[in-house]
Legacy VTK file of the C-alpha trace (Angstrom):
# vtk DataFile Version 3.0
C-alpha trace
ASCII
DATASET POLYDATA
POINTS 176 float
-104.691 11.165 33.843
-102.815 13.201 31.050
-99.467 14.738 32.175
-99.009 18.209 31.649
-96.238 20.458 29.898
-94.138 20.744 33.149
-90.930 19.868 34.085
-91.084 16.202 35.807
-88.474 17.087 37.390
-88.029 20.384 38.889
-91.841 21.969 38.112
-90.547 24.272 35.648
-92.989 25.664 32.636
-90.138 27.145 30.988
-88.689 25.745 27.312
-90.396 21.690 28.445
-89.771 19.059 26.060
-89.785 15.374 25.958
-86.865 13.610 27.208
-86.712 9.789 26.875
-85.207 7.435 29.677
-81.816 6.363 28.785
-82.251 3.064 27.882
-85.918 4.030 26.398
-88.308 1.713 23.853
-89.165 4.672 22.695
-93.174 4.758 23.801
-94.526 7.642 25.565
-94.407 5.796 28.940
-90.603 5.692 28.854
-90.265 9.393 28.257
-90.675 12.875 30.579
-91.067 16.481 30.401
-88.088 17.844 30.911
-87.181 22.092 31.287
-84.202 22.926 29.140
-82.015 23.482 32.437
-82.539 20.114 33.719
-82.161 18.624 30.016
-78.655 19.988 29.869
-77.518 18.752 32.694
-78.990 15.514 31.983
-77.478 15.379 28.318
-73.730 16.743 29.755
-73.509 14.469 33.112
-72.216 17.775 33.958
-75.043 17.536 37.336
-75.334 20.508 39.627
-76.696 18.911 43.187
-78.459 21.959 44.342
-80.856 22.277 41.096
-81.767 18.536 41.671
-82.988 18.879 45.187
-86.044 18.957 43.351
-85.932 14.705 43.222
-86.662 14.943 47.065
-90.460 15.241 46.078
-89.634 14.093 42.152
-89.054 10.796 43.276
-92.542 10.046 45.072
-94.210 10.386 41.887
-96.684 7.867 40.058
-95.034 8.665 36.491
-92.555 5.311 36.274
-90.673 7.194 33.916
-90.155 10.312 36.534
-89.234 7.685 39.615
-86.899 5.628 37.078
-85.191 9.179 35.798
-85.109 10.041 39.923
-83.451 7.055 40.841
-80.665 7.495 37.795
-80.157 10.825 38.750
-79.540 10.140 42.310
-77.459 7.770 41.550
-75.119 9.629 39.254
-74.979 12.029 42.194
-73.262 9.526 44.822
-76.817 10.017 46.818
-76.913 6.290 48.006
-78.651 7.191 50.868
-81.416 8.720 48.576
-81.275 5.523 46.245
-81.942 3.217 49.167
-85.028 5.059 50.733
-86.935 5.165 47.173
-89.493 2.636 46.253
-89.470 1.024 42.199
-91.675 -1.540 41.237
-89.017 -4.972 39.741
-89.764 -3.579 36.412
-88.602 0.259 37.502
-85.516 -1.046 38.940
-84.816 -2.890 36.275
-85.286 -0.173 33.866
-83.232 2.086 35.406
-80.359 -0.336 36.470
-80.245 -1.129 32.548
-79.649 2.440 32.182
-76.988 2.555 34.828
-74.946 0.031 33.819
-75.184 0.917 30.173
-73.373 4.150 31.628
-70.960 2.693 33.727
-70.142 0.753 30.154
-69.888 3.186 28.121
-66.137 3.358 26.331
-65.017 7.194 26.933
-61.997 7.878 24.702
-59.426 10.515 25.619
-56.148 12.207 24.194
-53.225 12.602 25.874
-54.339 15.600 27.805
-57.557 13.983 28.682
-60.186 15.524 26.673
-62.817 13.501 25.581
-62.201 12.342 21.738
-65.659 11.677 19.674
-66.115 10.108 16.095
-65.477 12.981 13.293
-62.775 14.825 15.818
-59.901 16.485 14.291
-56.797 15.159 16.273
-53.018 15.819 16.219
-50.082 13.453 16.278
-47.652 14.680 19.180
-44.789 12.258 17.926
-43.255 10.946 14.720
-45.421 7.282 14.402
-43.673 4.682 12.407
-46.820 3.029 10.478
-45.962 -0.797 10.303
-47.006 -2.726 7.321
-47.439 0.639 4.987
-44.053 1.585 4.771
-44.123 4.994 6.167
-43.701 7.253 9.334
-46.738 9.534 10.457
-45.319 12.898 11.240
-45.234 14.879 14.659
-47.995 18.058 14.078
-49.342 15.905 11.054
-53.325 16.645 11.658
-55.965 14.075 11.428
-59.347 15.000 10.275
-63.037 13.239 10.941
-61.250 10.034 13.206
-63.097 7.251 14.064
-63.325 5.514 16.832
-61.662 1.621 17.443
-65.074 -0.691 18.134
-64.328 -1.750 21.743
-61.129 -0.171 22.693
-61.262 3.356 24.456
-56.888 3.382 23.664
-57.039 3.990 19.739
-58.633 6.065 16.988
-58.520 5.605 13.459
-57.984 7.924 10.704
-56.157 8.566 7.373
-52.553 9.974 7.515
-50.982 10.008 3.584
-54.304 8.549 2.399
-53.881 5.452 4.262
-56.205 4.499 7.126
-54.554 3.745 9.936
-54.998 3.212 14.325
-53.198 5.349 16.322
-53.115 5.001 20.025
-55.114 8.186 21.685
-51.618 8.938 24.391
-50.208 10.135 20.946
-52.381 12.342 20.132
-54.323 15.531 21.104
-57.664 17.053 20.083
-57.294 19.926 17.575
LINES 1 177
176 0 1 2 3 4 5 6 7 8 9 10 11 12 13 14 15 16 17 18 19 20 21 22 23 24 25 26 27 28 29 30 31 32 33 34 35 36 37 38 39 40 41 42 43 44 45 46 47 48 49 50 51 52 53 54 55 56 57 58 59 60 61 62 63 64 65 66 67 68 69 70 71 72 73 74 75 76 77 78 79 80 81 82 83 84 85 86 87 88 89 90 91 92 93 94 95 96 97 98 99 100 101 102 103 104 105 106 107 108 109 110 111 112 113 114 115 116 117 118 119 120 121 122 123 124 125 126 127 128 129 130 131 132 133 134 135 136 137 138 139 140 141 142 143 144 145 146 147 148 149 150 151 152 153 154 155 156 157 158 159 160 161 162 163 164 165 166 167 168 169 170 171 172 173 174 175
């Protein structure tokens, strides 16, 4: 049976495109149509509750993909009780628990305020840094363009002050 060019997810014929699962092979069984409203949200975390009341009948479907998406987003909203009273196949549940815990793994790095700090950010030092091993002190209000971010450790970024690369830890620092 071929799948048509609605939303999976909330029946929507508006703006559909293919979104793959999370954790995806990439093959056309591991993807859905997906509206642009529900794709935002998706993309974002940012989840609004109400608009994905639609995964009451979303998650009875015979799509994998749709159930495994269902489940996710259930469980990203706190809907346990929702979680518990769907039905996967061990290969579903698998699926989507990969995706789950590859969220719940996921290293979020933030500046001193907070915000969310991403590779090629443009940061600012909030206090005068003495650099060890280079010989020099990174200045307060010195700005730091295109950082990187330290493999494995959410509490540093790395970027070039006076041409030198160096790590700085993100509770010295804000976004610019």
């Amino acid at each position: 049976m071929a799948r048509s060019e609605v939303c999976e997810l909330c029946g929507s014929s508006e703006d559909v495109s293919v979104l793959e699962l999370p954790v995806s092979d990439g093959s056309e069984d591991q993807s859905i149509y997906v509206c642009a409203n529900c794709k935002s949200q998706i993309e974002s975390g940012e989840l609004d509750e109400t608009h994905f009341n639609c995964l009451n009948d979303t998650m009875w479907a015979e799509t994998p993909a749709v159930k495994v998406m269902a489940y996710i987003l259930w469980h990203k909203l706190g809907r346990q009780d929702m979680v518990e009273m769907m039905y996967l196949e061990e290969d579903e549940l698998k699926l989507a628990q990969q995706a789950i815990d590859a969220e719940e793994n996921k290293l979020v790095y933030k500046d001193a305020n907070g915000v969310e700090l991403h590779a090629g950010d443009s940061i600012v030092i909030l206090k005068d840094l003495e650099v060890k091993g280079a010989g020099f002190t990174a200045k307060r209000g010195t700005t730091v363009t295109r950082i990187a971010l330290a493999p494995n450790d959410p509490t540093h970024v790395e970027g070039r002050v006076n041409g030198t690369k160096i790590f700085i830890k993100t509770e010295f620092v804000k976004k610019a």
